[in-house]
C-alpha positions as CSV (number, residue, x, y, z in Angstrom):
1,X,-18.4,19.3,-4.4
2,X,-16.5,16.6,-2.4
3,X,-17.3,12.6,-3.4
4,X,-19.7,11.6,-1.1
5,X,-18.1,8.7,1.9
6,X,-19.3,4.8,2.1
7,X,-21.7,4.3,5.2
8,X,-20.6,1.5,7.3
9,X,-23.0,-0.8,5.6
10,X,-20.9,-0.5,2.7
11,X,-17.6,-0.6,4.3
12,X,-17.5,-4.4,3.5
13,X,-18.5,-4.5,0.0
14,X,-16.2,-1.6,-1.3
15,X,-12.9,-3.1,0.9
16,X,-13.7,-6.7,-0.8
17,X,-13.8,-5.1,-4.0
18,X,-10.6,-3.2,-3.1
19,X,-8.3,-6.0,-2.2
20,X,-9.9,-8.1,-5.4
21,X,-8.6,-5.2,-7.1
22,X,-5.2,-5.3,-5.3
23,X,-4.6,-9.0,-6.0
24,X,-5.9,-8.8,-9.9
25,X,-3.0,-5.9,-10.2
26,X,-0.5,-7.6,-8.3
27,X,-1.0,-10.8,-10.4
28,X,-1.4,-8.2,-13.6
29,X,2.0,-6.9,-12.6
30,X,3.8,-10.5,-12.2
31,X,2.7,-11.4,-15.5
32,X,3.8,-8.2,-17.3
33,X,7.1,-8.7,-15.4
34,X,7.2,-12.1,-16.8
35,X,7.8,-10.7,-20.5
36,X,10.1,-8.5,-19.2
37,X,8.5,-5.2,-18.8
38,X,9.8,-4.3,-15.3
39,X,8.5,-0.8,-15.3
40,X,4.7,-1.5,-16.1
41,X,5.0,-4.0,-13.3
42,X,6.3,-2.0,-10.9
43,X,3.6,0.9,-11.6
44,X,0.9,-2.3,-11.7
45,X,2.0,-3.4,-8.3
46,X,1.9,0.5,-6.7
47,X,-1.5,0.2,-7.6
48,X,-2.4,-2.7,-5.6
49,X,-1.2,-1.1,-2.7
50,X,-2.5,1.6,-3.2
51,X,-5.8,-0.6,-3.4
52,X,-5.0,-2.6,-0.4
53,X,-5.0,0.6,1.4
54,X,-8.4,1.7,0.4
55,X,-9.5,-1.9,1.5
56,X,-8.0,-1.8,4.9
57,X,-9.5,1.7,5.3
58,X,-13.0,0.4,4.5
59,X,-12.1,-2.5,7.3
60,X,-11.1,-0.1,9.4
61,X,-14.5,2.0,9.8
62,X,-16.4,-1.1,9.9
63,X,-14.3,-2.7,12.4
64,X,-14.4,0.5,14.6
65,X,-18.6,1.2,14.3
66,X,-18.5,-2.5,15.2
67,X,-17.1,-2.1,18.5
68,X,-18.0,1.0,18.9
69,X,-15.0,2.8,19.0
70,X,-14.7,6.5,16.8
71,X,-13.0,6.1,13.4
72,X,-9.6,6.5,13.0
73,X,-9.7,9.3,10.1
74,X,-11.6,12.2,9.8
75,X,-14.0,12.6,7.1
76,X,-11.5,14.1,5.1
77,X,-8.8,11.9,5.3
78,X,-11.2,9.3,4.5
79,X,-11.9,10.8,1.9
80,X,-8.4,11.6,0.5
81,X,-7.8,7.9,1.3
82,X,-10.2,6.8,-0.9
83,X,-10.2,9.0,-3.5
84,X,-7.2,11.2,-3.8
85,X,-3.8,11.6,-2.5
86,X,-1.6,8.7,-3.1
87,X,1.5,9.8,-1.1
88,X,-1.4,10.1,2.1
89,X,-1.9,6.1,1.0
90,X,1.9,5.5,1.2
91,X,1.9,7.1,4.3
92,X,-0.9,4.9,5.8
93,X,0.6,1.7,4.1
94,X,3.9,2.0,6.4
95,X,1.7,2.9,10.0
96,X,-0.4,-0.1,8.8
97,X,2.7,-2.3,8.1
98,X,5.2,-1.1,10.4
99,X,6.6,-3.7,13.1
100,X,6.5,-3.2,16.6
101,X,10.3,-3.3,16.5
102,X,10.7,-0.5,14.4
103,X,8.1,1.6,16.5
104,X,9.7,0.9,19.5
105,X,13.1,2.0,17.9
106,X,11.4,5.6,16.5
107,X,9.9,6.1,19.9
108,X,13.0,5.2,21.9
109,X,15.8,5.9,19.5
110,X,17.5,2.6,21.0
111,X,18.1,0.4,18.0
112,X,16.4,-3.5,18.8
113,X,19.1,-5.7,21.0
114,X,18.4,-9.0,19.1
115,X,18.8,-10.1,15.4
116,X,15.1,-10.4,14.9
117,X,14.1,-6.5,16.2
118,X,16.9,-5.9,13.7
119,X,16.0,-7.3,10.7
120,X,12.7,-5.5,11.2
121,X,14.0,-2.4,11.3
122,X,16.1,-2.8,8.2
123,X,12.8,-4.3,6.6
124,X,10.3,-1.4,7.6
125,X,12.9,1.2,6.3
126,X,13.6,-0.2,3.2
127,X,9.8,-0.6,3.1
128,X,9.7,3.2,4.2
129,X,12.3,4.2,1.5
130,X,10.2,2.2,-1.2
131,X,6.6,3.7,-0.1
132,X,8.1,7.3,-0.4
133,X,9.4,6.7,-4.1
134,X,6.4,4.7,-5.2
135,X,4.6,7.3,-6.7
136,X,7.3,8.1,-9.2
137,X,8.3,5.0,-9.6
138,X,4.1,4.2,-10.4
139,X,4.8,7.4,-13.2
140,X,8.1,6.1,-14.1
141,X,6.3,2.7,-15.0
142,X,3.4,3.8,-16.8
143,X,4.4,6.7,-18.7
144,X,7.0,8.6,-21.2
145,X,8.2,11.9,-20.1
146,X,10.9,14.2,-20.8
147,X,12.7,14.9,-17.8
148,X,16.1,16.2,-17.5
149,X,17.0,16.5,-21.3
150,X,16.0,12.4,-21.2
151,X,13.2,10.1,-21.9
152,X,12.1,8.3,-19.0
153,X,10.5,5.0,-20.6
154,X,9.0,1.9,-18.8
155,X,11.4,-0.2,-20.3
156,X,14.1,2.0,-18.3
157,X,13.2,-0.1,-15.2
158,X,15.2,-2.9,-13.8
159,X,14.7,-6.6,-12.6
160,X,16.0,-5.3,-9.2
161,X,13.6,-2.4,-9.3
162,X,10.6,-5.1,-10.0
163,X,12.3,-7.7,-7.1
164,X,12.6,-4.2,-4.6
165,X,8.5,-3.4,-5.3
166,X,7.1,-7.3,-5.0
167,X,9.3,-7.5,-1.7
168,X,6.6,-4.8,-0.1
169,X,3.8,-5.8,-2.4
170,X,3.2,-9.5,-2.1
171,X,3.0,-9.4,2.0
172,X,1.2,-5.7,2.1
173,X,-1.6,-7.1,-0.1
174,X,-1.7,-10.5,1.6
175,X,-1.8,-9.3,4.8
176,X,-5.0,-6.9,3.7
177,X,-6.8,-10.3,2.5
178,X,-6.3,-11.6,5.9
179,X,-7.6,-9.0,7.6
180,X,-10.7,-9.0,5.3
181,X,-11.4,-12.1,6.4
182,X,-11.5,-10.9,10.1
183,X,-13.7,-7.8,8.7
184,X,-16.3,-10.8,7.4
185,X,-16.9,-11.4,11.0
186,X,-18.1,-7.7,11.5
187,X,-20.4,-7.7,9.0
């Protein structure tokens, strides 16, 4: 039997409790990468986003009910967003995050002229190439396995591999608090 969906009237509640959620892990996460255990912290920080997504899908559905415009997601993407598929979240973390430079460029196939469009672009698909290895790298930091003839161990990860996850975290989950404010107002 399929977990049941959030009406709109609880849309607010749940995506306030989500990016809570997202900024306790991220702040979790910096303070594990403070003593040095880069891998836990990386897997912490996945989480948030993976949080923040949740909240800006809650947002999302009360926003749209609120001016009366149909719901982005079918039922069952809402509910995969919510309560199962993390590479769908990924996925919907870049759409959601993506800069109008670098959607211009995928439409057009013109790279952006100016410095600015270009920097974007570089951002969105380092952001892109991150999202698609966040899972693993979620696995990587929380768990032991055997793969390979190797361990793979938390404490395998790198400084750079905790600077490379903040660089999309921090902004992702700020950016979701914002717009939670602006979902107040449709309450």
């Amino acid at each position: 039997m399929a977990k049941p969906l959030p009406e709109v009237k609880d849309a607010y509640e749940g995506g306030e409790a989500a990016i809570f959620n997202a900024e306790s892990l991220l702040e979790s996460a910096e303070a594990v990468a403070d003593r040095g255990n880069f891998g836990t912290a990386v897997g912490l920080v996945v989480l948030g986003v993976e949080e923040a997504v949740k909240a800006r899908a809650l947002f999302g559905l009360l926003a749209a009910s609120r001016i009366g415009h149909p719901f982005g997601l079918t039922d069952k993407e809402f509910r995969d967003i919510l309560y199962y598929r993390h590479a769908m979240r990924h996925a919907l973390a870049l759409r959601q995050e993506m800069s109008d430079e670098t959607r211009t460029a995928l439409l057009t196939g013109a790279e952006p002229r100016d410095e600015k469009g270009r920097d974007a672009l570089r951002r969105d698909l380092e952001m892109a190439k991150w999202l698609i290895e966040a899972n693993d790298a979620k696995l990587r930091g929380l768990y032991v396995d055997f793969v390979d003839a190797k361990w793979l161990q938390p404490k395998g990860a790198k400084p750079e591999d905790w600077k490379r996850a903040l660089s999309v975290a921090r902004p992702f989950i700020e950016e979701t608090r914002r717009q939670q404010a602006a979902a107040k107002s449709y309450r």
